[in-house]
C-alpha positions in Angstrom: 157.8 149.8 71.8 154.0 149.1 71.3 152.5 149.6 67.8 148.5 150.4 67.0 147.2 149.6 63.9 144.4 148.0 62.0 144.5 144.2 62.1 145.5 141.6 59.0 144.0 138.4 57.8 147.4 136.8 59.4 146.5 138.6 62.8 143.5 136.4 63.2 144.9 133.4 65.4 146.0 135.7 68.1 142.7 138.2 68.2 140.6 134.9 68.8 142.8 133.9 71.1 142.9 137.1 73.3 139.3 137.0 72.6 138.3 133.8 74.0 141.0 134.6 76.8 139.0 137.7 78.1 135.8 136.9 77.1 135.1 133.0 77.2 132.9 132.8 74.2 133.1 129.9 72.4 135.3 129.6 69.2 132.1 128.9 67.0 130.8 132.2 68.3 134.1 133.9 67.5 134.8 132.3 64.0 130.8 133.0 63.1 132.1 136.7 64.0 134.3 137.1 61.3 133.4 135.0 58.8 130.0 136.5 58.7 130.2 140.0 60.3 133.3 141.5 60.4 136.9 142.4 58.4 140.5 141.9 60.4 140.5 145.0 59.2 137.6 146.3 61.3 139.6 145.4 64.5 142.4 147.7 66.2 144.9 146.4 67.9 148.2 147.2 70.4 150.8 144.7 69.3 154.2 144.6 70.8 157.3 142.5 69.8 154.8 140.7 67.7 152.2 139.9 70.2 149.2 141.3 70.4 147.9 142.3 73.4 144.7 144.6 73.1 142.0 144.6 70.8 139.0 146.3 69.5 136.1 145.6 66.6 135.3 149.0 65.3 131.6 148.2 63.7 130.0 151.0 61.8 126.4 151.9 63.2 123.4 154.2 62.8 121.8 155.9 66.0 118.3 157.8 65.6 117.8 160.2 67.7 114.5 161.5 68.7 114.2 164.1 66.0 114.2 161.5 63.3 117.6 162.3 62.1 120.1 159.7 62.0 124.0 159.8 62.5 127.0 157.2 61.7 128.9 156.3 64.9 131.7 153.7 65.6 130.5 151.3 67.8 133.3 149.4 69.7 133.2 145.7 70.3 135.2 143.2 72.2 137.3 145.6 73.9 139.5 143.6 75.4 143.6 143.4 76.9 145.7 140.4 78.2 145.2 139.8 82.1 148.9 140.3 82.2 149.2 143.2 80.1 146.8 145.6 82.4 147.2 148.5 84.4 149.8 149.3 81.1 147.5 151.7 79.6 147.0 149.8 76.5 143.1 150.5 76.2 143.7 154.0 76.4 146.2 154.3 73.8 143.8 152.4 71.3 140.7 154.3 72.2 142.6 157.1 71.6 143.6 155.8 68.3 140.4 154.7 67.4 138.9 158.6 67.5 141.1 159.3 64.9 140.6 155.7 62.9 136.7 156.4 63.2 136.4 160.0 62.8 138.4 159.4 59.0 135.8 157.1 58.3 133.2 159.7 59.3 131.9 158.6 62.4 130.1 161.4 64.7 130.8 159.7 67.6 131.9 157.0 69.5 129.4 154.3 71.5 130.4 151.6 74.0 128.9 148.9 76.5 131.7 149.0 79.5 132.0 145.1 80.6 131.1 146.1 84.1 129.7 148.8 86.0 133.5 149.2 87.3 134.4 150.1 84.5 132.4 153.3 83.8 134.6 155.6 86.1 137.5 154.7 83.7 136.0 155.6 80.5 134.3 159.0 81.6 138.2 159.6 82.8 138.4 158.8 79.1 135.9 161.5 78.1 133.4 159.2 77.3 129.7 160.4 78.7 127.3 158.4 80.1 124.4 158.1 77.3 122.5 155.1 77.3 120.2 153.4 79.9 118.5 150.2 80.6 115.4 149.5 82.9 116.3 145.9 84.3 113.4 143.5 86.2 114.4 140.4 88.4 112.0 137.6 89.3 112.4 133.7 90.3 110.1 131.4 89.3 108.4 131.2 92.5 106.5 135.1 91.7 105.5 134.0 89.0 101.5 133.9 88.8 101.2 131.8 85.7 98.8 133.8 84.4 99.5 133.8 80.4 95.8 134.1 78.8 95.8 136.0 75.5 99.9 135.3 75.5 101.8 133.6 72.9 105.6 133.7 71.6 107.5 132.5 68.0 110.1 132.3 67.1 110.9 134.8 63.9 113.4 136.1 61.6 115.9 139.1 62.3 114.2 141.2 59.8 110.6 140.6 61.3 112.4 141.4 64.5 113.7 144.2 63.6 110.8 145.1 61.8 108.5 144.5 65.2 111.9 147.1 67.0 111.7 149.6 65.0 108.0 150.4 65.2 108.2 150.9 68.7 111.3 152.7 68.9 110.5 155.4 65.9 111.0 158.8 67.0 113.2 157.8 70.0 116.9 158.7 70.7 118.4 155.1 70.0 120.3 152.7 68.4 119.3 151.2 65.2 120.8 147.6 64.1 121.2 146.3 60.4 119.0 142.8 59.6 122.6 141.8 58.8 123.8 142.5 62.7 120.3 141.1 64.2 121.3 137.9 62.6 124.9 137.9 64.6 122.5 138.2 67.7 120.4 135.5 66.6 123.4 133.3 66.2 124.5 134.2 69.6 121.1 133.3 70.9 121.1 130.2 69.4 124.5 129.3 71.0 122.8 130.2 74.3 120.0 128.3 74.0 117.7 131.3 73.0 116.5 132.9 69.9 114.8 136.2 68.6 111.1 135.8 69.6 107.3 137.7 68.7 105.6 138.2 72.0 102.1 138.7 71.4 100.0 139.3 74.6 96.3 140.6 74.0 96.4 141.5 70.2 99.7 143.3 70.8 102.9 142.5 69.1 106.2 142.9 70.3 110.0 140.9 70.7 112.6 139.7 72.8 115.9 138.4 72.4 116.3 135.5 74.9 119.7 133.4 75.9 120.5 131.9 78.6 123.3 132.8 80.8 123.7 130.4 83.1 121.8 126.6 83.1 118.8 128.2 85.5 119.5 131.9 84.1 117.5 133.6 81.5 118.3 137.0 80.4 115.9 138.6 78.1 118.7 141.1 76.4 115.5 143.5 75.3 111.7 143.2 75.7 109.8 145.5 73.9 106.1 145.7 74.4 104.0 148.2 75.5 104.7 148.8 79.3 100.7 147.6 80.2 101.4 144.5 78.4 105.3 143.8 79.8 103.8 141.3 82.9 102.1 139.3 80.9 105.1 138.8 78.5 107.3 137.8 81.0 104.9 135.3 82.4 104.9 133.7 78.6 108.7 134.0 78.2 108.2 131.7 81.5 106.2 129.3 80.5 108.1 128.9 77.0 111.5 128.5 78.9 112.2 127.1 82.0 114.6 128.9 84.4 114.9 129.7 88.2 115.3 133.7 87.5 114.3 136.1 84.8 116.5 138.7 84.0 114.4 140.9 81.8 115.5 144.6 79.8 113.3 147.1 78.7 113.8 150.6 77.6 114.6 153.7 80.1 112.3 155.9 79.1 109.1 154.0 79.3 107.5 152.6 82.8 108.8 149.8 83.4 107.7 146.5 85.4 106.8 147.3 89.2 110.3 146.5 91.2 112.3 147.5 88.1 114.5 149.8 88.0 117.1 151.9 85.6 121.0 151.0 85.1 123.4 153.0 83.6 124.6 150.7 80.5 126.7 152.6 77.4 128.7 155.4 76.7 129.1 158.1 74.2 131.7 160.3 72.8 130.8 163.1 70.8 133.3 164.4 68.0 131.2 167.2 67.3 130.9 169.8 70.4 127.9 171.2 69.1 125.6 167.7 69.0 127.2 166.8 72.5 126.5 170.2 74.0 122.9 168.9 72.6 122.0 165.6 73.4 124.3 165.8 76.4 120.9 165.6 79.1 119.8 163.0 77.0 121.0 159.7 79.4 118.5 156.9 78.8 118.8 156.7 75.3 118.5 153.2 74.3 121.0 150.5 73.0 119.3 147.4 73.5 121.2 144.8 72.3 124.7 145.6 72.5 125.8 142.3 71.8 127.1 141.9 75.5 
């Protein structure tokens, strides 16, 4: 018989485990995690006959939404089962656990980033919604122009980067991040050879959050600057860091780069009918980070 419950401090050898096992992040990464950012507590889990074999962070978070009010929601992290333990329905039983978990500690809703785009039939079969969108942009090297005049980039603090965030997505329907949580994607930029960065291109300041995902990869995890200025940040992001392709996000709702286009990237379940019956249209509301 399987058991679901909130995690212990004894727990924790076996959740890093399973996490490194489905996810492949290093142990550094894991330990920062919950030394730094996280309770055992904060984590659900499916144990049976003393194994544990699904897991989830439950992190308390903020999202804004475009009328300026803002709303506690249970963002889920590191949702993850044992390759031999699926197709069991052990997600499903936590998820299901974790409405009730999250809405006792007065969440109005539940967010999620789906690992792959596989995955986002199963979770609307789970009554999530599809909620929040990214606009992605590709390029190699070679398309480059090398044109950076007026350009620059710094590295900078997680409260001047969320500082730089904020002002550009005030009065927008979207997530909003601690300084405290921007530092946990610092760290994981600085594990993947990347960092929070000002972009400056004309006068104009904005940020990214750069890592690399492969040697000759480069994923910008959010760019925001103003849509005019967004060619001539990449082409500094370039020049700063040397890669073969540039894998660059920027928000849904504003133009994006020519050849870019938008991708269906987190999920949403309302607990109160009324705000979903609301903000239900509402499909590229913005995430950003994610932590992914």
């Amino acid at each position: 018989m399987i058991n679901i419950r909130q995690a212990t401090p004894e727990d924790l050898p076996q959740i890093k485990e399973l996490w490194k096992k489905c996810f492949g992040d290093p142990s550094s990464y894991i330990d920062i995690f919950f030394q730094k950012f996280a309770e055992a507590e904060q984590v659900l889990v499916v144990e049976e006959a003393g194994e544990i074999n699904s897991m989830a962070a439950m992190l308390p978070s903020t999202l804004e939404l475009s009328n300026g009010n803002e709303i506690p929601v249970g963002y889920v992290y590191a949702l993850a089962t044992n390759p031999y333990m699926q197709g069991k329905g052990h997600a499903r039983q936590l998820l299901a656990f974790a409405d009730d978990y999250l809405k006792k500690q007065g969440m109005k809703a539940m967010v999620l980033v789906p690992a792959s785009p596989s995955l986002h039939k199963l979770f609307d079969a789970l009554g999530m919604d599809e909620c929040f969108s990214t606009r992605k942009y590709e390029i190699l090297t070679s398309n480059l122009t090398g044109d950076t005049e007026g350009a620059s980039m710094e590295v900078i603090s997680p409260a001047e980067y969320n500082e730089i965030r904020e002002s550009y997505l005030m009065s927008t329907f979207h997530m909003t991040y601690s300084d405290h949580m921007i530092q946990f994607q610092q760290i994981g930029s600085h594990l993947a050879g990347g960092d929070l960065y000002k972009i400056t291109v004309n006068g104009e300041v904005g940020c990214a959050a750069i890592e690399y995902v492969q040697q000759r990869r480069l994923l910008a995890k959010e760019l925001i600057i103003s849509p005019q200025n967004m060619a001539k940040a990449v082409e500094i992001i370039a020049k700063e860091m040397a890669a073969s392709r540039y894998h660059i996000r920027t928000p849904a709702f504003w133009d994006g780069l020519p050849g870019s286009y938008p991708q269906a990237f987190g999920m949403i379940k309302w607990y109160d009918p009324g705000m979903k019956s609301k903000w239900f249209s509402h499909q590229d509301a913005y995430l950003g980070l994610a932590f992914d």
